[in-house]
N, C-alpha and C positions, 0 to 999 in steps of 0.2 A: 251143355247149357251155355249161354249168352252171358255174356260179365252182367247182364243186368239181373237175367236170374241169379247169378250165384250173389251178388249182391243183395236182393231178396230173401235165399234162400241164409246167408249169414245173418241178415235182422233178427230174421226169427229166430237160429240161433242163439244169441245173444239177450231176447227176449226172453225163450226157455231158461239160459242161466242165469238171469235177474230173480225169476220166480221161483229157480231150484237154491240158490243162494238164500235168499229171501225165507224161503221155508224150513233151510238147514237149520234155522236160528232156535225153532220149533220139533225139532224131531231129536230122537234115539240115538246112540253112539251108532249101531248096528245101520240105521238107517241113511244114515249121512256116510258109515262107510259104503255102502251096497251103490250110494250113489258115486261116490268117488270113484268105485271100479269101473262102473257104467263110464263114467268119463273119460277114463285110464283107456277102455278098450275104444273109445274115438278117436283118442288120439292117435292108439296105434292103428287102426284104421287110417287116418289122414297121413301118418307116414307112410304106410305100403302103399296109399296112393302115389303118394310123391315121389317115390321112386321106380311107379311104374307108369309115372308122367313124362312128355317128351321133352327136353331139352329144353333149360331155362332159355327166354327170347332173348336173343341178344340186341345187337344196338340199332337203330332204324336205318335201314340204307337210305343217305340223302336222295337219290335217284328213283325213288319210289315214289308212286303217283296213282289217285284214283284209290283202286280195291287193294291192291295190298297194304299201302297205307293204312288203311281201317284196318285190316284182316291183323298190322299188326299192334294198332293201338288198342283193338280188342282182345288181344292174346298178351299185350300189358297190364292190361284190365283186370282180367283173369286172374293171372297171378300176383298183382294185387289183392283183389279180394281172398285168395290160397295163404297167401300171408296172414292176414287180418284172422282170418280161420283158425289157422296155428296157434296165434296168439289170444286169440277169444281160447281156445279150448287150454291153455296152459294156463292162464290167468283163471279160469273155473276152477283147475284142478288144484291151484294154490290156495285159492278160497278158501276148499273145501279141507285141504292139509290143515290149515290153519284154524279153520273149525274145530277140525278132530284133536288138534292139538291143545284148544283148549277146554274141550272137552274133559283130555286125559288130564291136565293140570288141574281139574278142580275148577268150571266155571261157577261154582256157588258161591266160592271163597271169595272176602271182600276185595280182597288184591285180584282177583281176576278181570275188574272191570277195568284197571289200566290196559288191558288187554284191546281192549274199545274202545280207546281215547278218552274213557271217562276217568273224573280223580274217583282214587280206592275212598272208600268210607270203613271207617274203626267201629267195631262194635258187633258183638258176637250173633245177632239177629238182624230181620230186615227193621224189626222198631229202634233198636238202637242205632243203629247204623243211619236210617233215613229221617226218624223223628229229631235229630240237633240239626240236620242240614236245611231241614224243613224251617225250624224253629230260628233256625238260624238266617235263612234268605226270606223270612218273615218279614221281622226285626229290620233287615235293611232294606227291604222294598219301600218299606212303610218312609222311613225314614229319606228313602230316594225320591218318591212319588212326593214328599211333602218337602221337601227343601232344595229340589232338582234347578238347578238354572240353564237354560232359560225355562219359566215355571209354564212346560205348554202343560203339564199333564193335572196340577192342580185350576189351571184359567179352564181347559177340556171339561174339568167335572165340576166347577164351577159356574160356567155356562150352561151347562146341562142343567144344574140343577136350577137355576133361575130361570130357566125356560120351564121346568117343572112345575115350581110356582106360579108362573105368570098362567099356566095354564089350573092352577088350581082359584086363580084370581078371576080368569073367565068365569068359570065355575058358576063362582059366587055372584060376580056381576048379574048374569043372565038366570041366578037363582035356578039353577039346576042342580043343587044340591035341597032340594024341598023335602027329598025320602031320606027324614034323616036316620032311619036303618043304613042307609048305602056310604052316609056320610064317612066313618072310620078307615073305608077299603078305598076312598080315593088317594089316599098317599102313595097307593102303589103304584099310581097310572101318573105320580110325578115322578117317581123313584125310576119307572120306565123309560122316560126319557135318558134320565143316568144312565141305566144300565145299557140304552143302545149306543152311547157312543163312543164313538173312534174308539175310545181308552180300551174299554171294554170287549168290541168286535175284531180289536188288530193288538190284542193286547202281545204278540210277536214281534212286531213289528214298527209299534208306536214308540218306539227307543229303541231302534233297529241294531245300531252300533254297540251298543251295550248288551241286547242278547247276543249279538253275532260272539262277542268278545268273551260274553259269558261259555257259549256253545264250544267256542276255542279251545278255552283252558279246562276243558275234560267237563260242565255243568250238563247234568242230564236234564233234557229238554222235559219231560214232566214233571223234576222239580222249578223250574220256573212257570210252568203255567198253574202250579199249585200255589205257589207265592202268589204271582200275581192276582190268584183269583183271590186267596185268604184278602190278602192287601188291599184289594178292593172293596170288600165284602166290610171287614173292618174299618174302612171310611164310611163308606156309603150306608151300613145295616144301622148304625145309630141317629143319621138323620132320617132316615126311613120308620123307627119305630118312634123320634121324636114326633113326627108328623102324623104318624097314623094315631101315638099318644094324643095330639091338640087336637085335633079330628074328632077323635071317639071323647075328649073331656068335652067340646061343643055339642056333641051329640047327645049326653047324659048316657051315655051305653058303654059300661067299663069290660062286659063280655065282649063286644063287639071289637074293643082293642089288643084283647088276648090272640082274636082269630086273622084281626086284620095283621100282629105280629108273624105267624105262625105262615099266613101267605106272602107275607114279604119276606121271610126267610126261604119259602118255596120259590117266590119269583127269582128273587138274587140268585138262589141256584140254577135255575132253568136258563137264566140268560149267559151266568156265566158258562156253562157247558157249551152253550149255543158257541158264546163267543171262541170257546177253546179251536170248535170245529173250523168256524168261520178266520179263524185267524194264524190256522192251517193253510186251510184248502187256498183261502184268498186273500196272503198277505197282501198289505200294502202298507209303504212306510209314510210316515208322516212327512208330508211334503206339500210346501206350496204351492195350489194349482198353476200359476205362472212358469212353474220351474216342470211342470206334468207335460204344459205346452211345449217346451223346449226335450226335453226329454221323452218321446213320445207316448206317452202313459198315462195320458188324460182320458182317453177314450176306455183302459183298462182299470182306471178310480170310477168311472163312471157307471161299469157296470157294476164293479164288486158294489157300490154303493148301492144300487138299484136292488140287487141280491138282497145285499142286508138291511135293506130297509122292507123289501116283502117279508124274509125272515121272521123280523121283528113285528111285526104284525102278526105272525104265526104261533110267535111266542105266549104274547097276548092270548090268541085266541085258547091257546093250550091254561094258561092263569084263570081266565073268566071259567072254562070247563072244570078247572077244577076248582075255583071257588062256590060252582053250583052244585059239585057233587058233594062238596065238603057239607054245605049249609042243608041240604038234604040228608045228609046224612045223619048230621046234628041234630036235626029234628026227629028223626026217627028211633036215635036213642036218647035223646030228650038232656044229651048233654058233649058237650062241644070238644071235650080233651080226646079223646078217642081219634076224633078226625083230623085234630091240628096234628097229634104226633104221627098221624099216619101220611096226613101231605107231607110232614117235611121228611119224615125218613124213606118215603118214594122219591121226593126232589133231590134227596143228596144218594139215590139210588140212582136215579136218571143222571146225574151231571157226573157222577162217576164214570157212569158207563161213555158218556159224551168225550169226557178226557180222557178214556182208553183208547175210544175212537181215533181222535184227534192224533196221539199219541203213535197210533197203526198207521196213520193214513202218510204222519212226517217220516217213517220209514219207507213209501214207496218214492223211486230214485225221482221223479218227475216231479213229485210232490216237494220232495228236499230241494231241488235244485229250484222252483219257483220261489220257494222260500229263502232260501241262503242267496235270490237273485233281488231280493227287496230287501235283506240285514248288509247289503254291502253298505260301504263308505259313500252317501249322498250328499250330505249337510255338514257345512262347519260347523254349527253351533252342535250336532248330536256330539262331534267329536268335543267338543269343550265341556260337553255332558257327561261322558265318560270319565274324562279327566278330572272332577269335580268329587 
């Protein structure tokens, strides 16, 4: 073959032990060894090649012109890529040692996840163990998110939510609040606005230097996107049931603020999930468009933002579908708890599963490396944010 195929034919390679690595994480002692022998006999296949291959090239004769020229930059090539081979298949096979090894150590055991660059957690189960880390990066979100300098991330939900308002001010101007049945459930279509921004769709990424820093020192990546969602959820769910509260006391319909709670706690969940996904698949750090132009990544805000703003419109439409099944439902049993506890314990069904997702998706290697390429060091002031 041509150095190009064999070049070709090493990607794929390579690609194969991304997915067979990938999967070891997931499978059996038995099965991870079965693959490692598999690997074992490649490699000694690729040795009996190599020594039943012809004499390493040696040095280019300067007086060479034309075709052997090629003939022998292509037979450098070659062996180049023979190389690259060797070392793709001894690097799998290490993997895959190191898999089985800690396999046999006990990977349940809480000291096993140093293993992974993560820090151990004390505590004889997974609740003991993850419930004070949890409890604990709570507590300091809330605390960071509310006292952070410079303050982009409370002026972010700030703005959000006066643009929430100012659209509930429409509203009323233009008296399209006349059904005042619908009156209670428009708190959410301001809370909406909240929940689509930045903060929330790039929650990765919108203090980029401080997850990156976080990710460093051994934090596992879906305990910060639990903090972050909790941390969010506890700013934003009491001005969201204040509002749905004044709503429904205007309306004279005190049912109607039990249910317009019950889908604002379904919304916050739905968006947050969403956001978990979205701020995955398409970080982007918070950064001044000025500085996007200069660094070429204006054209790549631009889409992620066009994403996430149809997104969010889908999101929507998924809240409106389920505030008409709910209120149908309500009617049919002729009382409304049935279907509030069943939206929210399907919304925090769905945004679970969204954050597994999310979760899966930052372990594929393309996916990591787009994200650890937007948590680098952009902005002096993140870094003064850290340091704070």
């Amino acid at each position: 073959m041509s150095a190009v195929e064999d070049l070709s034919e090493l990607v794929e390679r390579a690609s194969a032990a991304e997915r067979a690595a990938l999967a070891s994480k997931w499978k059996e002692r038995d099965d991870v060894d079965a693959l490692r022998r598999h690997v074992q006999r490649l490699i000694d296949d690729q040795r009996e090649m190599d020594r039943l291959a012809p004499a390493t090239v040696g040095p280019p004769d300067p007086s060479a012109e034309g075709f052997a020229a090629a003939a022998h930059a292509e037979a450098e090539a070659a062996a180049a890529v023979t190389v690259a081979r060797r070392a793709l298949l001894d690097a799998h096979l290490a993997v895959l040692d190191a898999r089985l090894a800690l396999i046999d150590a006990g990977e349940t055991d809480p000291e096993a996840s140093a293993a992974n660059g993560l820090t151990p957690l004390a505590g004889r189960n997974a609740v003991s163990r993850h419930g004070p880390a949890l409890a604990h990066g709570l507590s300091g979100e809330v605390r960071y998110m509310l006292s952070r300098k410079p303050r982009s991330i409370v002026k972010s939900l700030a703005v959000s939510l006066a643009l929430g308002l100012l659209y509930l001010g429409v509203i009323r101007v233009f008296q399209w609040d006349r059904m005042q049945h619908w009156l209670p459930y428009l708190g959410l279509w301001a809370i909406s606005v909240v929940m689509g921004g930045a903060v929330v769709l790039n929650a990765m990424s919108f203090d980029a230097m401080r997850v990156r820093a976080a990710l460093d020192s051994g934090a596992r990546l879906w305990h910060l996107l639990v903090t972050k969602n909790l941390a969010i959820a506890c700013i934003v769910a009491p001005i969201g049931f204040l509002l749905s509260g004044l709503l429904a006391w205007r309306a004279g319909n005190l049912d109607a603020f039990f249910k317009a709670c019950a889908l604002m706690i379904s919304f916050i969940l739905l968006w947050l999930g969403v956001g978990n996904v979205l701020s995955i698949l398409f970080p982007i750090r918070d950064e001044p468009i000025w500085h996007r132009r200069k660094d070429g990544t204006l054209k790549q805000f631009a889409v992620v933002f066009a994403v996430s703003y149809v997104i969010g419109y889908l999101v929507n439409i998924m809240l409106v579908w389920r505030v008409f099944a709910a209120q149908e439902w309500a009617e049919r049993l002729g009382s409304s708890v049935l279907p509030a506890i069943f939206v929210i314990i399907s919304s925090i069904g769905m945004w679970i599963l969204l954050t597994v997702l999310a979760v899966a998706l930052s372990q594929q290697p393309k996916v990591r490396l787009a994200l650890m390429r937007e948590l680098a060091d952009h902005r002096p002031d993140e870094a003064r944010a850290v340091a704070v």
